[in-house]
NUMARKOL-898382 format. One record per atom (N, C-alpha, C): residue number from 1; residue in one letter; x negated, y, z negated. Coordinates in steps of 0.02 Angstrom, whole numbers. Layout:
# residues N
+-----+---------+--------+--------+--------+
| num | residuo |      X |      Y |      Z |
+-----+---------+--------+--------+--------+
| NUM |       A |      X |      Y |      Z |
...
+-----+---------+--------+--------+--------+
//
This chain:
# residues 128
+-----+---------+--------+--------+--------+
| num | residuo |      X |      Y |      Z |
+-----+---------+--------+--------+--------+
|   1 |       X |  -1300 |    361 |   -556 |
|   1 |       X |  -1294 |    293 |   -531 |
|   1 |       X |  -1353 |    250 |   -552 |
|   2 |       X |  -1411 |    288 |   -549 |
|   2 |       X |  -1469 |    228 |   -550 |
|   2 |       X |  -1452 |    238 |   -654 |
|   3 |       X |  -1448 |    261 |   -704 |
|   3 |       X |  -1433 |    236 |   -759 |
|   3 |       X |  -1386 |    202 |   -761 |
|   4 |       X |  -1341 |    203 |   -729 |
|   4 |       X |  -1292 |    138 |   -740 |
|   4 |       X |  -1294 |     87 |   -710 |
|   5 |       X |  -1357 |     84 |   -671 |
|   5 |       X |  -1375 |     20 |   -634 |
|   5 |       X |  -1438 |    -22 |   -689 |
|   6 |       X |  -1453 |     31 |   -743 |
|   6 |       X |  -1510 |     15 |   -787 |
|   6 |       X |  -1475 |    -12 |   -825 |
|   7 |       X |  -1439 |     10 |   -861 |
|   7 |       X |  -1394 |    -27 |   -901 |
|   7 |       X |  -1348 |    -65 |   -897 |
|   8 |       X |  -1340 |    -85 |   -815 |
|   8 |       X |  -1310 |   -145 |   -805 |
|   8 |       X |  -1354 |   -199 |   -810 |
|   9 |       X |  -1425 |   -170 |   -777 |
|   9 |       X |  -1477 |   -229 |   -798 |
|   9 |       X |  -1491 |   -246 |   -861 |
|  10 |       X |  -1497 |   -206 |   -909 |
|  10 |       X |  -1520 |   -215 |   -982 |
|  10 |       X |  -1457 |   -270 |   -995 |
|  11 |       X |  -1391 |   -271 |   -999 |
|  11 |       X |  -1334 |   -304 |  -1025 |
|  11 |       X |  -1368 |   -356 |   -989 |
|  12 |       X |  -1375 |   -368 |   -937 |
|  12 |       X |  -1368 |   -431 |   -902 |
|  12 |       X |  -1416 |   -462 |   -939 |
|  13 |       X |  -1495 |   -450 |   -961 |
|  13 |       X |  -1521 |   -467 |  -1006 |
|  13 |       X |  -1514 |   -476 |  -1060 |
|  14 |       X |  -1463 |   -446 |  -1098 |
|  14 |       X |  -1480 |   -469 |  -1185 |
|  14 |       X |  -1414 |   -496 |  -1170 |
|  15 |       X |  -1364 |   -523 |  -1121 |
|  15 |       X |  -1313 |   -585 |  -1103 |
|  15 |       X |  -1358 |   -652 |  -1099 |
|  16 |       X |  -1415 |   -648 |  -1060 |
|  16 |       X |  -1454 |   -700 |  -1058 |
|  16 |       X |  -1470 |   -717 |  -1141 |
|  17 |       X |  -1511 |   -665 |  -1159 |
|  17 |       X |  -1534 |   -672 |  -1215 |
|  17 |       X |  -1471 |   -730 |  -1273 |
|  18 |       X |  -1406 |   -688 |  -1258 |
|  18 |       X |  -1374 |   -712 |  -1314 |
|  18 |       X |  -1359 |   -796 |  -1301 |
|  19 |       X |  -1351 |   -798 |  -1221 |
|  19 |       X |  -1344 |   -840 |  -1223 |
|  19 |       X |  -1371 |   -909 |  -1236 |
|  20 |       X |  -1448 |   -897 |  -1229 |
|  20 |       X |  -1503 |   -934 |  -1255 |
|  20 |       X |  -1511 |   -935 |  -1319 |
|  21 |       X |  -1504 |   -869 |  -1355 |
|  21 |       X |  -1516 |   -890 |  -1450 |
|  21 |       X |  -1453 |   -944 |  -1446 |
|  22 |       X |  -1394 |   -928 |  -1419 |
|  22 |       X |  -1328 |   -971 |  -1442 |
|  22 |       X |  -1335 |  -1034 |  -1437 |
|  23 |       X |  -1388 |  -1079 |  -1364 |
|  23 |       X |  -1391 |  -1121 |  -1363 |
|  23 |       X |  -1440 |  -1171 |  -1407 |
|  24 |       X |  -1500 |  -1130 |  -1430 |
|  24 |       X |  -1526 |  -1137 |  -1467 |
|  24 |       X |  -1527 |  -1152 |  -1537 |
|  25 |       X |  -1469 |  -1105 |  -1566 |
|  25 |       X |  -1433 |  -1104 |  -1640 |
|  25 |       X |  -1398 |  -1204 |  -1626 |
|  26 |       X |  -1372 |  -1192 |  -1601 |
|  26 |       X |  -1355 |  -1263 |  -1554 |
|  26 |       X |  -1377 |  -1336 |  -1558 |
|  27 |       X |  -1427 |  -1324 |  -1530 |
|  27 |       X |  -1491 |  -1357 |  -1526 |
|  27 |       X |  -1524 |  -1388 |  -1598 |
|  28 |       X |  -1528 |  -1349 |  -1633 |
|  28 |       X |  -1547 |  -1336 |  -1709 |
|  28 |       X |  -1514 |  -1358 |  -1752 |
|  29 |       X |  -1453 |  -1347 |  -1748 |
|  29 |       X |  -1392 |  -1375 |  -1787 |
|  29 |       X |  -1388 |  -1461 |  -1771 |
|  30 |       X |  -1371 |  -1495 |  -1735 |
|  30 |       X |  -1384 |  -1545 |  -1694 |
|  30 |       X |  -1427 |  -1586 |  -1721 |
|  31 |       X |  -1498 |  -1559 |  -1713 |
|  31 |       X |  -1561 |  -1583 |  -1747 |
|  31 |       X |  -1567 |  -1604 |  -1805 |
|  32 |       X |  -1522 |  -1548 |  -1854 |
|  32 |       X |  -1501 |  -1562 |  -1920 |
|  32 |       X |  -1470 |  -1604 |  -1939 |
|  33 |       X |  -1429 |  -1621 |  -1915 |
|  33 |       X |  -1376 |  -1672 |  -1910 |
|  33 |       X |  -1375 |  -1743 |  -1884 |
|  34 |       X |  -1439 |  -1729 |  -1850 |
|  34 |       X |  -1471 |  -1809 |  -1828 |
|  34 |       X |  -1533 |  -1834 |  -1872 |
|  35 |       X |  -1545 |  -1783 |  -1902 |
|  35 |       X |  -1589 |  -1807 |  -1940 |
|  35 |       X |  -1572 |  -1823 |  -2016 |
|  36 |       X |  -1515 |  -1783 |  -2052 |
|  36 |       X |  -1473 |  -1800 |  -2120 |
|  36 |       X |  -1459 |  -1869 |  -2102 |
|  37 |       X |  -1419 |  -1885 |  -2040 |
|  37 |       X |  -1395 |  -1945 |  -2026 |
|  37 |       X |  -1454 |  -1997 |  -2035 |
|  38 |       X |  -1514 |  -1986 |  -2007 |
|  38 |       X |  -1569 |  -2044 |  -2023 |
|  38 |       X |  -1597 |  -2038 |  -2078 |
|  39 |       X |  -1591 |  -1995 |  -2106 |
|  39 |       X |  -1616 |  -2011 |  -2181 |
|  39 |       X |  -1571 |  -2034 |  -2233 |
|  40 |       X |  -1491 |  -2033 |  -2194 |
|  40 |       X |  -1448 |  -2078 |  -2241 |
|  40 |       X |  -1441 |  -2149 |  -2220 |
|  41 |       X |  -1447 |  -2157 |  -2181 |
|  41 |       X |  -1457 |  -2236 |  -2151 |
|  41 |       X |  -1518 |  -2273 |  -2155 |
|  42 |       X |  -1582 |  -2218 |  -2195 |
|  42 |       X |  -1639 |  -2280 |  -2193 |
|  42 |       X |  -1639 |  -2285 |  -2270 |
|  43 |       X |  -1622 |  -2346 |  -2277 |
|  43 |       X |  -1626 |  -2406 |  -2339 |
|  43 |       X |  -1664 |  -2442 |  -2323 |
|  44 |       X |  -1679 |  -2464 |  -2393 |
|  44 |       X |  -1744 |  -2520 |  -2397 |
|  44 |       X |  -1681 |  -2575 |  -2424 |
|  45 |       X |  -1719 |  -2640 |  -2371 |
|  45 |       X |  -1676 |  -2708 |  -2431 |
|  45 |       X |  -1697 |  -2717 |  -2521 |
|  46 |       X |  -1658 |  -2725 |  -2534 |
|  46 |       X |  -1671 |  -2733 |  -2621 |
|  46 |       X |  -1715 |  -2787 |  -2625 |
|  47 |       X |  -1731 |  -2843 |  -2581 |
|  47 |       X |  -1760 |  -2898 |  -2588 |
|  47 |       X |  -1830 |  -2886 |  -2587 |
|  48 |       X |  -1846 |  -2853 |  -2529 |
|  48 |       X |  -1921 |  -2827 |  -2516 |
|  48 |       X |  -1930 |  -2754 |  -2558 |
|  49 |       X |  -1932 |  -2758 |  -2604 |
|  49 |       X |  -1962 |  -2687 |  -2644 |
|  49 |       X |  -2011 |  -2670 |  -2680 |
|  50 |       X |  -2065 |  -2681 |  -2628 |
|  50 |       X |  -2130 |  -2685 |  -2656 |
|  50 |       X |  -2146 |  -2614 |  -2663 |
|  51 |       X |  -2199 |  -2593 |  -2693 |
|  51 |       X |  -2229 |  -2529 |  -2726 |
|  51 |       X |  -2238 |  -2477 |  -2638 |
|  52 |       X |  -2281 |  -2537 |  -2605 |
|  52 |       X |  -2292 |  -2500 |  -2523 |
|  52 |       X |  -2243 |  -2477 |  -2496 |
|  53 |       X |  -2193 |  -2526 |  -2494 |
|  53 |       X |  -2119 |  -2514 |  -2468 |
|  53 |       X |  -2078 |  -2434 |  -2490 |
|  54 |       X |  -2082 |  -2441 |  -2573 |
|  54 |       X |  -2062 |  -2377 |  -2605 |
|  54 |       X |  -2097 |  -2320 |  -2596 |
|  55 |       X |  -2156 |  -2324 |  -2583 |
|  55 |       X |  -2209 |  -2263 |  -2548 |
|  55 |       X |  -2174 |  -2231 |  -2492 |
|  56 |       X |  -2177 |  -2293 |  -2433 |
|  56 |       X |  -2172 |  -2276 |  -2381 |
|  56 |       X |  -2099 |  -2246 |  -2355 |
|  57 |       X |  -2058 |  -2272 |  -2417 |
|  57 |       X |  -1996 |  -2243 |  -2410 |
|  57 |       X |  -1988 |  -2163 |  -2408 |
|  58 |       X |  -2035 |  -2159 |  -2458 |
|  58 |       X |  -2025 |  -2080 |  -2524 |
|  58 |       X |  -2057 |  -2061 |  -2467 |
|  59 |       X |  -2146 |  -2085 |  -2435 |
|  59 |       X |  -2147 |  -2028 |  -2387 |
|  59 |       X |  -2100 |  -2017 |  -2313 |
|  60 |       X |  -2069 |  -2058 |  -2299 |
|  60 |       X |  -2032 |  -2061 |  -2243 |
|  60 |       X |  -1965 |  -2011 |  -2248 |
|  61 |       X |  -1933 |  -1996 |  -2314 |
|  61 |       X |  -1892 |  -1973 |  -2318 |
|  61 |       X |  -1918 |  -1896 |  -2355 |
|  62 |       X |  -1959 |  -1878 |  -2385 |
|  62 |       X |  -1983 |  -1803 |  -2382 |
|  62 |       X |  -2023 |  -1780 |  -2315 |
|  63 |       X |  -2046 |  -1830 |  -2263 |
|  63 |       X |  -2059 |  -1797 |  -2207 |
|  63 |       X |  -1973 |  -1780 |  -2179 |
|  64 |       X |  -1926 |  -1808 |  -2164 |
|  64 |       X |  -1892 |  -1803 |  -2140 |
|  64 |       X |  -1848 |  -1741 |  -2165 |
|  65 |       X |  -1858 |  -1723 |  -2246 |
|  65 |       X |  -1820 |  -1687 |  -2284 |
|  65 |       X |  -1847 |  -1625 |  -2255 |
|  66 |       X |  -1898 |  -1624 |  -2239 |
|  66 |       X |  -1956 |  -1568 |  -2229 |
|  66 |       X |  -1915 |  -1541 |  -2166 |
|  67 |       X |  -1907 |  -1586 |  -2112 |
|  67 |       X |  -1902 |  -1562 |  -2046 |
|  67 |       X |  -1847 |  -1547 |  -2046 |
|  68 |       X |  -1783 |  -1580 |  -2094 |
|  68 |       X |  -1719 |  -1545 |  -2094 |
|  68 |       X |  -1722 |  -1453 |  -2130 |
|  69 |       X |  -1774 |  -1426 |  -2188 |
|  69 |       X |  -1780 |  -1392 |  -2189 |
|  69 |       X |  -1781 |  -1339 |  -2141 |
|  70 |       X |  -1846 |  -1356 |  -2111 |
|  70 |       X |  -1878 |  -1318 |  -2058 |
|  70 |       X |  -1833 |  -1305 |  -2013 |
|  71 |       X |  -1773 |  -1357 |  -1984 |
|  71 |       X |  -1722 |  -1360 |  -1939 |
|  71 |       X |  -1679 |  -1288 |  -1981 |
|  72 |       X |  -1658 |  -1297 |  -2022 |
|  72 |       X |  -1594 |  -1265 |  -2041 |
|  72 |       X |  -1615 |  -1196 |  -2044 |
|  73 |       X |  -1684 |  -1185 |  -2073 |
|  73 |       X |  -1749 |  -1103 |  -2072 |
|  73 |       X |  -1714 |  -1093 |  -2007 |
|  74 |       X |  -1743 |  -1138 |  -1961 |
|  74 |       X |  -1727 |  -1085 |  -1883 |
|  74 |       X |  -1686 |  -1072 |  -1877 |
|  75 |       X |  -1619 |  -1106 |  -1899 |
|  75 |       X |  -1546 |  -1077 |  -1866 |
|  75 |       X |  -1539 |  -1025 |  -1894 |
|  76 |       X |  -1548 |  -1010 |  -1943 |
|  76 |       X |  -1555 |   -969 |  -1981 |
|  76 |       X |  -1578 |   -917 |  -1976 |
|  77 |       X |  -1629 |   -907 |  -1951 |
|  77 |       X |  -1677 |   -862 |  -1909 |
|  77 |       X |  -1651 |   -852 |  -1838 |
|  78 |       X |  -1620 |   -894 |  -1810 |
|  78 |       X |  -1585 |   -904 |  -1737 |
|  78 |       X |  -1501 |   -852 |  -1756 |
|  79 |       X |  -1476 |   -896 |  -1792 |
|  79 |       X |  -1411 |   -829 |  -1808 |
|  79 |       X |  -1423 |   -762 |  -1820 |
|  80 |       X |  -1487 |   -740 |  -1859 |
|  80 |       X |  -1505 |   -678 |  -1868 |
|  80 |       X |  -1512 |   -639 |  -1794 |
|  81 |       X |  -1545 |   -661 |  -1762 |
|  81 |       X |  -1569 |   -621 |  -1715 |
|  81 |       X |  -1523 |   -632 |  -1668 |
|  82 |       X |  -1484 |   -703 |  -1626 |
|  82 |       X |  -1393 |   -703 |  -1615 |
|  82 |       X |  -1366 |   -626 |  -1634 |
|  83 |       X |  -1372 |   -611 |  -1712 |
|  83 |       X |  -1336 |   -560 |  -1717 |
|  83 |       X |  -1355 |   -494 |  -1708 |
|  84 |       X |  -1433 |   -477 |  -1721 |
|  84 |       X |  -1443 |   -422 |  -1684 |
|  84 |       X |  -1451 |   -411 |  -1611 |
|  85 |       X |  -1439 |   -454 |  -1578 |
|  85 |       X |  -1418 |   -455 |  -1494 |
|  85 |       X |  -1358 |   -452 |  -1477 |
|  86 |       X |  -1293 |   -468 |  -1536 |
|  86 |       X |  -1238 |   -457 |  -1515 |
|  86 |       X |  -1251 |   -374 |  -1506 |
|  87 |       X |  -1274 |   -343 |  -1562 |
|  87 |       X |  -1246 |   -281 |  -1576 |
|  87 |       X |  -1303 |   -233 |  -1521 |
|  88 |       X |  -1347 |   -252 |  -1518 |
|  88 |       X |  -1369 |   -212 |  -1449 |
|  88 |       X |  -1315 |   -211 |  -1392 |
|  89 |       X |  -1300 |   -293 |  -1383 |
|  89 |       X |  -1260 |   -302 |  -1321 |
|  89 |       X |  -1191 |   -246 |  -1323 |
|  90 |       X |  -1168 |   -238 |  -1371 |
|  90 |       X |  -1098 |   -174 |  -1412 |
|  90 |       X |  -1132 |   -106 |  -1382 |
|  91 |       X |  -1194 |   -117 |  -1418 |
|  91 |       X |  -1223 |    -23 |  -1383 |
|  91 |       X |  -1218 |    -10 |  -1315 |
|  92 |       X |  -1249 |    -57 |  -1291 |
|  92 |       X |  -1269 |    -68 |  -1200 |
|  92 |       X |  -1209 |    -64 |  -1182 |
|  93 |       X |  -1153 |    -93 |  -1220 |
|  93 |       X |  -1071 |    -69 |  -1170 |
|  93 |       X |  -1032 |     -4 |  -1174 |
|  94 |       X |  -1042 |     10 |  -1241 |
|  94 |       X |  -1021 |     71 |  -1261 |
|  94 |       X |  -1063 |    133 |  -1194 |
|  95 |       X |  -1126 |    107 |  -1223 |
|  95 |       X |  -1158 |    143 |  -1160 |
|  95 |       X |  -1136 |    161 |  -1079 |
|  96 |       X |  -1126 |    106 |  -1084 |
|  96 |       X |  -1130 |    101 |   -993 |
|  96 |       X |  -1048 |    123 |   -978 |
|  97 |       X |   -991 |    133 |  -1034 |
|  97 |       X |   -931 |    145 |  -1040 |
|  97 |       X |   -935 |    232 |  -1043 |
|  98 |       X |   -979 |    256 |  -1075 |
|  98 |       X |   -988 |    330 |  -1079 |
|  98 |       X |  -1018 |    349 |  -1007 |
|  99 |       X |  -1056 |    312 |   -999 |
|  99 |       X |  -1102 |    322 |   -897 |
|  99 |       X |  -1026 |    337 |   -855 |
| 100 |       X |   -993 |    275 |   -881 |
| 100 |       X |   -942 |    280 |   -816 |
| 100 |       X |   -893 |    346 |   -821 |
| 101 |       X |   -870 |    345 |   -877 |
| 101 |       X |   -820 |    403 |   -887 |
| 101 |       X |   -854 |    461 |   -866 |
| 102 |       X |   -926 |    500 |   -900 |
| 102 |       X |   -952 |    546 |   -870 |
| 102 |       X |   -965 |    538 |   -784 |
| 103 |       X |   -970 |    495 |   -755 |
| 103 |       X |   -984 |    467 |   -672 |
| 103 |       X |   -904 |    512 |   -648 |
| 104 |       X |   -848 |    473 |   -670 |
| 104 |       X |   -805 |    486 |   -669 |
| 104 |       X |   -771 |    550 |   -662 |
| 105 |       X |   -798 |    549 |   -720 |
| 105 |       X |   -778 |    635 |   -732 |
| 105 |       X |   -817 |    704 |   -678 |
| 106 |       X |   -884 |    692 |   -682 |
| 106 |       X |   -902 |    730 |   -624 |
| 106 |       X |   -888 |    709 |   -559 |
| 107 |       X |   -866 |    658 |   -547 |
| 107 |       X |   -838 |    664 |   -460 |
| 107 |       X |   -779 |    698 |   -469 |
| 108 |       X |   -747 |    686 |   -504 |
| 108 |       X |   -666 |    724 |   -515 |
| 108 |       X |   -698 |    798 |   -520 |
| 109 |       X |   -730 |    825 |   -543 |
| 109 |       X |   -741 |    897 |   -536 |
| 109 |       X |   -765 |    936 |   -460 |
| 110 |       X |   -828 |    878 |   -437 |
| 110 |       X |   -851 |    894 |   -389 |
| 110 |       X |   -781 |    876 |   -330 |
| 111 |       X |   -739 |    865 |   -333 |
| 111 |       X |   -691 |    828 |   -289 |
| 111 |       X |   -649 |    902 |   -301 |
| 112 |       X |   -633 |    914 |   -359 |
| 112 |       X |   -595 |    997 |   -369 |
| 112 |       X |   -596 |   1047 |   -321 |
| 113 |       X |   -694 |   1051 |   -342 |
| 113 |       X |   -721 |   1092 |   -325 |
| 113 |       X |   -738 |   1100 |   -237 |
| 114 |       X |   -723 |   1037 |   -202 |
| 114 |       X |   -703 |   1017 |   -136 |
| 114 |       X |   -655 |   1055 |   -110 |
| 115 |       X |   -603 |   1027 |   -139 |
| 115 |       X |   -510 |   1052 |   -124 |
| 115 |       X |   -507 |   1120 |   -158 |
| 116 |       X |   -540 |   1156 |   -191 |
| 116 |       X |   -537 |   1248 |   -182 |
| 116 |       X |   -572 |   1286 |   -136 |
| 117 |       X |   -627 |   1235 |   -114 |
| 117 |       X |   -661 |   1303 |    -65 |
| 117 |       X |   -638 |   1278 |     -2 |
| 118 |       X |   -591 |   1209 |     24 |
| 118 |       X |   -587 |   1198 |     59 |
| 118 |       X |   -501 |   1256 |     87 |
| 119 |       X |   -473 |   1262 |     18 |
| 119 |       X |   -398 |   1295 |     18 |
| 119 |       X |   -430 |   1380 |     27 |
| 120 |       X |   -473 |   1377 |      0 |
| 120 |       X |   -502 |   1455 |     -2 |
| 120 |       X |   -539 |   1483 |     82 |
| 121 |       X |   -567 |   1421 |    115 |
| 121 |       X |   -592 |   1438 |    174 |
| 121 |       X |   -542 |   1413 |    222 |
| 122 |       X |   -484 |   1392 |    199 |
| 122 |       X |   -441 |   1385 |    263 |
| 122 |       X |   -371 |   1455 |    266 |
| 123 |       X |   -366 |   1470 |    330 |
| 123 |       X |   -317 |   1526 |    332 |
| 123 |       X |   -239 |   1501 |    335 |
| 124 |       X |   -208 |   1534 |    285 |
| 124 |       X |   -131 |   1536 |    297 |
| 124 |       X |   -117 |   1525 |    342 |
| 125 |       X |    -65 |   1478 |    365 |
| 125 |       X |    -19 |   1467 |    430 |
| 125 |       X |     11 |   1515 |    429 |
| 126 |       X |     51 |   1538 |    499 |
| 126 |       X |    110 |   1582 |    505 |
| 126 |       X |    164 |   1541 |    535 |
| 127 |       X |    223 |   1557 |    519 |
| 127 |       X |    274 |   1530 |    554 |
| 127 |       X |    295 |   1578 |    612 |
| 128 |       X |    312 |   1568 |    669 |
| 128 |       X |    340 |   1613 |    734 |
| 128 |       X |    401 |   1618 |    746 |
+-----+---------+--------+--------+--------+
//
């Protein structure tokens, strides 16, 4: 009992877990996507196109390129480990699926082993 109370706790944890990389992957994605979006919407007017202007563009839009990088690295890094938490979370059930059947299985024996010594220590009826 107390291992299958361990490994109910462990699941319950790497459930948390998944569920946090998931929101995270999330999160990340999002980020990406708000930020492609502002770096396609910032134009310079053709009128004002001074040398400063074109600087400030080029650096405004490789900082931004930068952070969409960095964004997409993590999800990236975020799906990886998403996926080695799915597959713990697979072990931890398989697990706790083998706990129960063996749980199972020895009460059914010990329960046998009940109902023979109980048939063995009780005496034959007679009829009169």
């Amino acid at each position: 009992n107390n291992l299958k109370l361990l490994k109910e706790k462990n699941l319950n944890k790497v459930s948390v877990e998944i569920n946090t990389l998931n929101n995270e992957v999330k999160k990340s994605n999002e980020l990406a996507s708000k930020l492609k979006k502002i770096k396609n919407n910032s134009q310079i007017d053709q009128k004002y196109n001074s040398s400063m202007d074109i600087m400030y563009k080029y650096e405004f839009e490789r900082k931004i390129v930068e952070q969409i990088s960095i964004c997409e690295n993590r999800a990236l890094f975020l799906e990886k480990e998403l996926l080695i938490a799915k597959n713990k979370l697979g072990k931890i059930i398989s697990q706790k699926k083998l706990i129960e059947e063996k749980m199972k299985f020895n009460f059914l024996k010990e329960l046998q082993l009940k109902e023979s010594k109980l048939a063995r220590d009780t005496p034959p009826f007679r009829k009169n």
